[in-house]
C-alpha positions in Angstrom: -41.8 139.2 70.1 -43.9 138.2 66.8 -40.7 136.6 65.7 -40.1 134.7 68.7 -43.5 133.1 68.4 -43.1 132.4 64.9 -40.1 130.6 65.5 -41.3 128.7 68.3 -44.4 127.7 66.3 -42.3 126.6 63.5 -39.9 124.7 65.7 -43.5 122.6 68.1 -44.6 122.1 64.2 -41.3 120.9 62.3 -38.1 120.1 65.1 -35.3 118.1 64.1 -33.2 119.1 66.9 -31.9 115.8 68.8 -32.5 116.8 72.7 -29.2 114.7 73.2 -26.8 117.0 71.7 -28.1 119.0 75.2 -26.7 115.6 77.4 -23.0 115.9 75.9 -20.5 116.7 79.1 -19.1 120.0 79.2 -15.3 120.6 79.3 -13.7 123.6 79.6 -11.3 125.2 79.1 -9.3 123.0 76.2 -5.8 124.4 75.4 -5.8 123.2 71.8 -2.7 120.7 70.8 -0.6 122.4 67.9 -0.4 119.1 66.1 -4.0 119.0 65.9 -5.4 118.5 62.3 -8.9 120.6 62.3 -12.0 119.1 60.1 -14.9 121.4 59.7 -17.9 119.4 58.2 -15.4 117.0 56.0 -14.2 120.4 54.7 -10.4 120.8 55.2 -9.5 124.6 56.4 -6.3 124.3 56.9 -4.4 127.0 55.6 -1.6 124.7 53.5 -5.1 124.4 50.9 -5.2 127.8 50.0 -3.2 126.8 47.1 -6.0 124.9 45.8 -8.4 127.2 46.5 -8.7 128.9 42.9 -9.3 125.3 41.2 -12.7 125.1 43.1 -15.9 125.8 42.3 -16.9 129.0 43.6 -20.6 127.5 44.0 -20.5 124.6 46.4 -24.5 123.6 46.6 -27.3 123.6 44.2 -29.8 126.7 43.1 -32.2 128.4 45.5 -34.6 126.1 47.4 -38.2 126.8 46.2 -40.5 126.1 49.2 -40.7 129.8 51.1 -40.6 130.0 55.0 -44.4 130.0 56.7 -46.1 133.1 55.8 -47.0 134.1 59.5 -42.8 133.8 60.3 -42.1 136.2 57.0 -44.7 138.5 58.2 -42.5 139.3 61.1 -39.0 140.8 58.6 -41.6 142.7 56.7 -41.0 146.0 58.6 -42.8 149.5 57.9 -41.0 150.8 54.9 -39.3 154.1 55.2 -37.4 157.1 53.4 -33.8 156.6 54.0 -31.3 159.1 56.4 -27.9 159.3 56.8 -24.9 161.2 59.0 -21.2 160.4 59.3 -17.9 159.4 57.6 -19.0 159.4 53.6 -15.7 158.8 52.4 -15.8 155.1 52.5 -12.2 153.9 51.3 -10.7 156.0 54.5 -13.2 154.4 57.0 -11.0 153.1 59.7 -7.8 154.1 58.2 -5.7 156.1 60.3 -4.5 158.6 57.4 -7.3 160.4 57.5 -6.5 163.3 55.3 -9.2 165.7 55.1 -7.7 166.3 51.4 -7.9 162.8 50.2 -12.0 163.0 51.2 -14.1 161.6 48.4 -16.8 164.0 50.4 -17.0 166.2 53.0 -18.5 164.5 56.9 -22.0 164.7 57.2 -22.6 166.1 60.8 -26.5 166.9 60.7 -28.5 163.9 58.8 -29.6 164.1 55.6 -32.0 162.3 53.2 -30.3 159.9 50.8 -32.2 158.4 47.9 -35.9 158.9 46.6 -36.5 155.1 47.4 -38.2 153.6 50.5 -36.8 150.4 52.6 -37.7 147.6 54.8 -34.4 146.8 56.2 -31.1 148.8 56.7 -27.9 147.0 57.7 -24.3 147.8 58.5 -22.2 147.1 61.3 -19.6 148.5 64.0 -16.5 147.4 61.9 -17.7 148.4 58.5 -18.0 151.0 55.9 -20.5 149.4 53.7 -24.1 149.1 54.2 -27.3 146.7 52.9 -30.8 147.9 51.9 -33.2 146.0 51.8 -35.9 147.8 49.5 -40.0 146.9 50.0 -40.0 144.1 47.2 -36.9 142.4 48.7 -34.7 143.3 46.4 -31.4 144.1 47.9 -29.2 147.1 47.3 -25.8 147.9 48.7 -23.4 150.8 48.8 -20.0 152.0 50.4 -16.3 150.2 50.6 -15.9 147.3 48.4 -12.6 146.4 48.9 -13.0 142.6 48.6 -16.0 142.7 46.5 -18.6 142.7 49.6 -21.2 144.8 47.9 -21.5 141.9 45.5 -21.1 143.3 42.2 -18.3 141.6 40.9 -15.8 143.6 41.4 -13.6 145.8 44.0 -15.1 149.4 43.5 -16.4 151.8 46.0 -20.2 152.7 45.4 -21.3 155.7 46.8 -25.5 155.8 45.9 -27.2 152.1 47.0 -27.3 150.0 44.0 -29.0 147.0 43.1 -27.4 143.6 43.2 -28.1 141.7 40.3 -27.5 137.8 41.0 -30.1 138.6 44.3 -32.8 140.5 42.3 -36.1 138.9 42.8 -34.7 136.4 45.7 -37.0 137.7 48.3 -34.3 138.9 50.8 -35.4 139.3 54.6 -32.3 139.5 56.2 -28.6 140.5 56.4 -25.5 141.9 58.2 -21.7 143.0 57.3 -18.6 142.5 59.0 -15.5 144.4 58.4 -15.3 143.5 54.4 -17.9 141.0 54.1 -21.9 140.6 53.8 -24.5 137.5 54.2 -28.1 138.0 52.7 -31.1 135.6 53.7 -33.7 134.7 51.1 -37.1 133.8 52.1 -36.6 130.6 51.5 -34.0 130.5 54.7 -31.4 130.2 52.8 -28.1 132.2 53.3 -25.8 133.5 50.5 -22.5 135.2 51.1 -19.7 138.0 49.3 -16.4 139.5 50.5 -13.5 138.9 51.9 -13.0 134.9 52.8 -9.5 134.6 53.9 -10.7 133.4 57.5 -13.7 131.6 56.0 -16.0 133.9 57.0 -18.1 133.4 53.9 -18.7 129.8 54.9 -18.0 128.4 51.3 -15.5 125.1 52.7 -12.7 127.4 51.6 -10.7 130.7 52.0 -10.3 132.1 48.7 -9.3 135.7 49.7 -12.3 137.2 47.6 -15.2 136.3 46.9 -17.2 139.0 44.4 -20.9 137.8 44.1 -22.9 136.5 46.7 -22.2 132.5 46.8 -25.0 130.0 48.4 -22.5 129.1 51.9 -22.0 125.4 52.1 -25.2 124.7 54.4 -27.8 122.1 54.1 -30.0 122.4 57.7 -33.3 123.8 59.0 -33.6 127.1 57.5 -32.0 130.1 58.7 -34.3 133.1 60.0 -31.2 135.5 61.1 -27.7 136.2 60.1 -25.3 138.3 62.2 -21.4 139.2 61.5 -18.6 139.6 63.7 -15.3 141.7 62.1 -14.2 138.0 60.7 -16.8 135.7 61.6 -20.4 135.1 60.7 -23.1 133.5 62.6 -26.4 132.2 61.8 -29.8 130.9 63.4 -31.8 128.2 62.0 -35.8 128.2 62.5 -35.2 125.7 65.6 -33.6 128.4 67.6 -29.9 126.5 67.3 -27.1 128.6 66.2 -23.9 127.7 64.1 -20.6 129.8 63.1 -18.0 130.2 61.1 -14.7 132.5 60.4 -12.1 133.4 62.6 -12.1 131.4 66.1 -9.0 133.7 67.6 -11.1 134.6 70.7 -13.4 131.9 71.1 -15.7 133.8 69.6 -17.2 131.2 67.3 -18.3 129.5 70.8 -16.9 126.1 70.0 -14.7 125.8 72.8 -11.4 126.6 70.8 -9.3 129.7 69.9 -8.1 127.9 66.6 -4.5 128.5 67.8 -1.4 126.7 66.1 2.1 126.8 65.0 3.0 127.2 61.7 6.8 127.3 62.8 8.3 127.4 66.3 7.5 131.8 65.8 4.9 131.4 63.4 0.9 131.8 64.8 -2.1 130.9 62.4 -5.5 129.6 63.0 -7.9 126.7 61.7 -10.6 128.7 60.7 -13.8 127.4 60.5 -14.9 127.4 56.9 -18.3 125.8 57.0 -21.2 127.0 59.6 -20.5 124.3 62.5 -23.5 124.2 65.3 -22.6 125.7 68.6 -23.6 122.3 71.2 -23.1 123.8 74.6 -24.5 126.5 76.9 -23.2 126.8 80.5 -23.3 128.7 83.8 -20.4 129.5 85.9 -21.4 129.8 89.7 -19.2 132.1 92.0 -17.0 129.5 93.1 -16.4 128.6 90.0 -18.5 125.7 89.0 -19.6 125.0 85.9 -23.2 123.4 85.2 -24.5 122.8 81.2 -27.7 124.7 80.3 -30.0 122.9 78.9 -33.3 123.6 76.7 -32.0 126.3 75.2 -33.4 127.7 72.4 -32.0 131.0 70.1 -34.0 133.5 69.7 -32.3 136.6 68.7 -28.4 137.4 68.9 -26.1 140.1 68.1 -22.4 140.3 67.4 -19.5 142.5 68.0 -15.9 142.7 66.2 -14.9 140.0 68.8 -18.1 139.2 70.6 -21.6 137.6 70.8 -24.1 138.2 72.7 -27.7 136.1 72.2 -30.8 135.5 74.0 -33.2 132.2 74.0 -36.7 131.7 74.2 -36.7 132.1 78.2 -35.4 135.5 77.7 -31.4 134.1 79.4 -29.0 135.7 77.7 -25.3 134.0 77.2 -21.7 135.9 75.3 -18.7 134.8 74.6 -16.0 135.5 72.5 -13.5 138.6 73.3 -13.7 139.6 77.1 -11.9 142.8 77.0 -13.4 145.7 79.1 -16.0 143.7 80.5 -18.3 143.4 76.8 -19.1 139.8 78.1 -20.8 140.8 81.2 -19.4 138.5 83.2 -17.4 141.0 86.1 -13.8 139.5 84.7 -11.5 140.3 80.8 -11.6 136.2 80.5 -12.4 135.0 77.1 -15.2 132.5 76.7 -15.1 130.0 74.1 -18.6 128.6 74.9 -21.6 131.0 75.7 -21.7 131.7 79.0 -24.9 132.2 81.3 -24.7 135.9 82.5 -26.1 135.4 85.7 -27.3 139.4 86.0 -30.2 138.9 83.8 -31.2 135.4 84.8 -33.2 136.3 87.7 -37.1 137.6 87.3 -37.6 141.0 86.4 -34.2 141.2 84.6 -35.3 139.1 81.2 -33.5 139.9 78.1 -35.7 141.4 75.5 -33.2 142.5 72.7 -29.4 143.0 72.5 -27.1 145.1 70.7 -23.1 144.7 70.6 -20.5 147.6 69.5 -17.1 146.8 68.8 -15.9 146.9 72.3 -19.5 147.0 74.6 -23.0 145.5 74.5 -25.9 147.0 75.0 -29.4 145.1 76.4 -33.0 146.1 76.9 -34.6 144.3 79.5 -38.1 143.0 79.5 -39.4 146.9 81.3 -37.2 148.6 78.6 -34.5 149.2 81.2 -31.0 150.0 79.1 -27.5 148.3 80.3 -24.4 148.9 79.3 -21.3 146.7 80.0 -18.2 147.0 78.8 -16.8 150.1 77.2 -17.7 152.7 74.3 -14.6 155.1 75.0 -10.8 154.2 75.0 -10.4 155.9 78.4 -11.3 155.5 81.8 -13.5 152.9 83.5 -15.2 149.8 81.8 -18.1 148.0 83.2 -17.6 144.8 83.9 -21.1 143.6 83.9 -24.4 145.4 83.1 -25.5 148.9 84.7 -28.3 150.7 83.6 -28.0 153.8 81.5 -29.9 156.2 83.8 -30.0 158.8 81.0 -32.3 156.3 79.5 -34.5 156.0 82.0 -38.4 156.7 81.2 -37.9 156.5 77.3 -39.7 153.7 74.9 -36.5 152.7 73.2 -37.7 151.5 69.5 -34.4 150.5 67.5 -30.4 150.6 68.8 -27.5 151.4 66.8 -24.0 150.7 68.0 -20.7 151.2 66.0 -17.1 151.6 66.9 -17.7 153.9 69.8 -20.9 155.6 69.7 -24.6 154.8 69.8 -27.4 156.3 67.9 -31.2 155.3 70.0 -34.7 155.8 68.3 -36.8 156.4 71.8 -40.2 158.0 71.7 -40.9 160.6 68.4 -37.3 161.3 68.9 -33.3 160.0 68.8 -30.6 159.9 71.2 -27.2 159.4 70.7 -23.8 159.5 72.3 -19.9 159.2 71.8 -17.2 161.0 73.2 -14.5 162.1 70.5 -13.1 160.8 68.0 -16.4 160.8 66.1 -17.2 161.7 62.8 -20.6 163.2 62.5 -22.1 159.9 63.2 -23.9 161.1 65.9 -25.6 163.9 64.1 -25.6 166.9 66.6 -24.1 169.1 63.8 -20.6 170.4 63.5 -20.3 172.6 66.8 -21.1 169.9 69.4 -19.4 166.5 67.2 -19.7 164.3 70.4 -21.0 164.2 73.6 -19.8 161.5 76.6 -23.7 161.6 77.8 -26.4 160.5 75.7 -28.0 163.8 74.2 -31.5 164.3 72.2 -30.8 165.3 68.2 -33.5 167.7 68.3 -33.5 168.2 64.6 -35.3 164.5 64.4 -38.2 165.2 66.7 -41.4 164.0 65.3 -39.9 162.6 62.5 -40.9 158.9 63.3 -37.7 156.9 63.2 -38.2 153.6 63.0 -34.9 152.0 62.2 -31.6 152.8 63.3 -27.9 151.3 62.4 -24.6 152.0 62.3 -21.3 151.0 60.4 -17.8 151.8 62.0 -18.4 155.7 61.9 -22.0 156.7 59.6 -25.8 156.2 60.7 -28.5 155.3 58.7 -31.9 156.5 59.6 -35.7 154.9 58.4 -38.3 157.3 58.7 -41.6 156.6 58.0 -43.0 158.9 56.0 -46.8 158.0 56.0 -48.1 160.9 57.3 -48.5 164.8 56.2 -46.9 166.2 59.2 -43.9 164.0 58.7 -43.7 164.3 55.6 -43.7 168.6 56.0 -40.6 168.1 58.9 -38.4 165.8 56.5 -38.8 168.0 53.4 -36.7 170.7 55.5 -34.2 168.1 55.9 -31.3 168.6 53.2 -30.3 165.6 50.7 -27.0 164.0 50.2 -26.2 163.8 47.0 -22.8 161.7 45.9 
């Protein structure tokens, strides 16, 4: 909420936002021609330049702004710092891979949580396709640890880190925000500005190119209001400005980049590729669908918060609507239909009083929202089997508890609620949910008793680990976590 107000502040005091980008007529759907040539920004991304990629400059703007955002709106990313847990799949290069050989483990599943490091952090981040994490440390310095496949840990080069380590071309930049995809990261200064590292080939790293790699963290090729939040689909990457407007960039398969396009041509007459979007591009249009079918253009809508799946967005604006679009398989758009959505969509469940949108959350296949009492919903589907819902049902299980932070990953959920956590996922999991190595998984959400008390503060989750923040402030905390055992890689 103190971010909300922040932004809106900042927006009353400084908006450049045209109010006639909010007049343009909506058309949907658009079946996109396959002779169409795709611009993005005056930046070719057409996949025929790839070629040329290597002669460019990996740097396309200038250094790091100096003017900082207001000090009241940096107030709100400065979270209670905390010591650091962690559960799950350790073994970073076999994240996701199905040859999962218990012999080829670099270290054994953590099924109980453990502490990891002696430092304390801010900000954790990961995400529900990866298997590499960001910390964000209490000076803003930014440390990362885990796969590195395509040099998303920003070091420079492609190798696995298993302790957090500090990135060196970010040290002293202030961070206040971040978020991974599958194989790549973005990292906001406090400055609003927005630098990215990892894989590119889809133009998820928002450079004006798709060099396959890219192995330090780049300025992207963006020169608007300043960005508050970042957020990353499996290959796409979104980003909110201070004015509460959003813009994308990546892989538009699904429509997930919300500007009203799959990015669909061919290459030959068997041959599929996409124009990826290579430079963030500002999502114009908002609309509701009624139930015969009629489509009306939102208007006055303003971004505040947002939250992305593999496939999927979900985001919510300053009137507490909340609009997805992107992938709609099992119902993850909320919408009662699989359709895809290329341009966020109203969901007309929560736009009604009492049923205001007060934060989402979006695994790789289901999204989660709290309402404005705290109610939980659930649509769409955290198991491979059986039903999906189609559009938001409360989690009874849920009912009654304070819910304080959400984790969602490929399948299971990890909740901070009360002086406790609850978490669920039905099999296979991989200690992520740490209940210990008798009862791995669980179909309904279940307390892990072991973290009663211990003030969690901060919970996310990569494709199949947990990371905990507890904070640590107090005696009695401080007596429970020292019976807590370390992880040391």
């Amino acid at each position: 909420m103190k971010l909300l107000i922040a932004i809106l502040q900042l927006r009353l005091e400084g908006s450049t936002m045209s109010s006639n980008s909010r007049k343009r007529r909506l058309s949907i759907p658009v079946q996109l021609n396959s002779k169409t040539k795709h611009v993005a920004n005056d930046e070719e991304s057409d996949s025929s330049e790839q070629g040329q990629d290597k002669q460019r400059s990996p740097s396309p703007l200038p250094g790091e702004p100096s003017m900082e955002l207001p000090e009241g709106l940096l107030q709100t990313f400065y979270k209670t710092p905390g010591a650091l847990l962690i559960a799950g799949h350790v073994s970073w290069d076999l994240v996701a891979k199905r040859d999962s050989n218990p012999t080829k483990r670099t270290h054994p599943n953590l099924y109980t949580f453990h502490k990891f490091t002696d430092r304390k952090y801010r900000l954790i981040v990961s995400g529900c396709s990866a298997g590499h994490s960001i910390l964000i440390s209490e000076d803003g310095n930014a440390y990362t640890f885990g796969r590195n496949t395509f040099g998303q840990l920003g070091f420079g080069d492609t190798t696995t880190r298993n302790v957090p380590e500090l990135v060196p071309t970010l040290e002293g930049l202030n961070i206040i925000h971040a978020a991974v995809g599958r194989n790549h990261s973005l990292f906001v200064t406090g400055t609003g500005t927005v630098y990215a590292c990892g894989e590119n080939k889809c133009g998820q790293c928002g450079l004006g190119h798709t060099t396959a790699e890219i192995l330090v963290p780049t300025r992207i090729k963006y020169t608007g209001a300043p960005i508050v939040k970042v957020g990353c689909g499996a290959e796409f990457s979104m980003i909110l400005d201070c004015n509460g407007v959003l813009h994308s960039f990546g892989l538009p398969e699904f429509g997930q980049l919300g500007h009203n396009t799959d990015g669909k041509y061919f290459v030959t007459s068997t041959k599929l590729s996409y124009h990826f979007q290579t430079v963030p591009k500002k999502i114009e249009l908002f609309f509701e669908k009624s139930k015969d079918g009629h489509m009306t253009l939102v208007d006055d809508v303003i971004i505040v918060d947002f939250s992305c799946g593999n496939n999927h967005t979900v985001a919510i604006d300053s009137k507490k609507r909340a609009f997805s679009w992107g992938f709609g398989g099992f119902g993850r758009l909320g919408h009662a239909e699989q359709k895809d959505e290329a341009v966020p969509r109203l969901i007309r469940f929560f736009d009604s009083q009492y049923r205001g949108v007060r934060s989402i959350h979006c695994g790789s296949t289901y999204s989660l929202a709290v309402n404005e009492h705290g109610v939980l919903y659930l649509f769409g589907q955290t198991k491979r089997t059986g039903e999906a819902n189609m559009y938001p049902k409360p989690v009874h299980d849920l009912s009654g508890w304070s819910i304080r932070s959400v984790g969602t990953s490929n399948t299971s959920v990890v909740i901070a609620a009360d002086d406790t956590v609850i978490a669920w996922g039905v099999s296979p999991t991989y200690g992520e949910l740490g209940l210990g190595d008798i009862h791995k998984s669980t179909s309904k959400p279940k307390e892990v008793t072991k973290m009663e008390g211990l003030n969690i503060t901060q919970v996310t989750m990569g494709f199949s680990h947990t990371l905990l923040l507890c904070d640590n402030s107090t005696e009695a905390v401080q007596q429970k976590l020292a019976t807590i055992p370390t992880f040391n890689p």
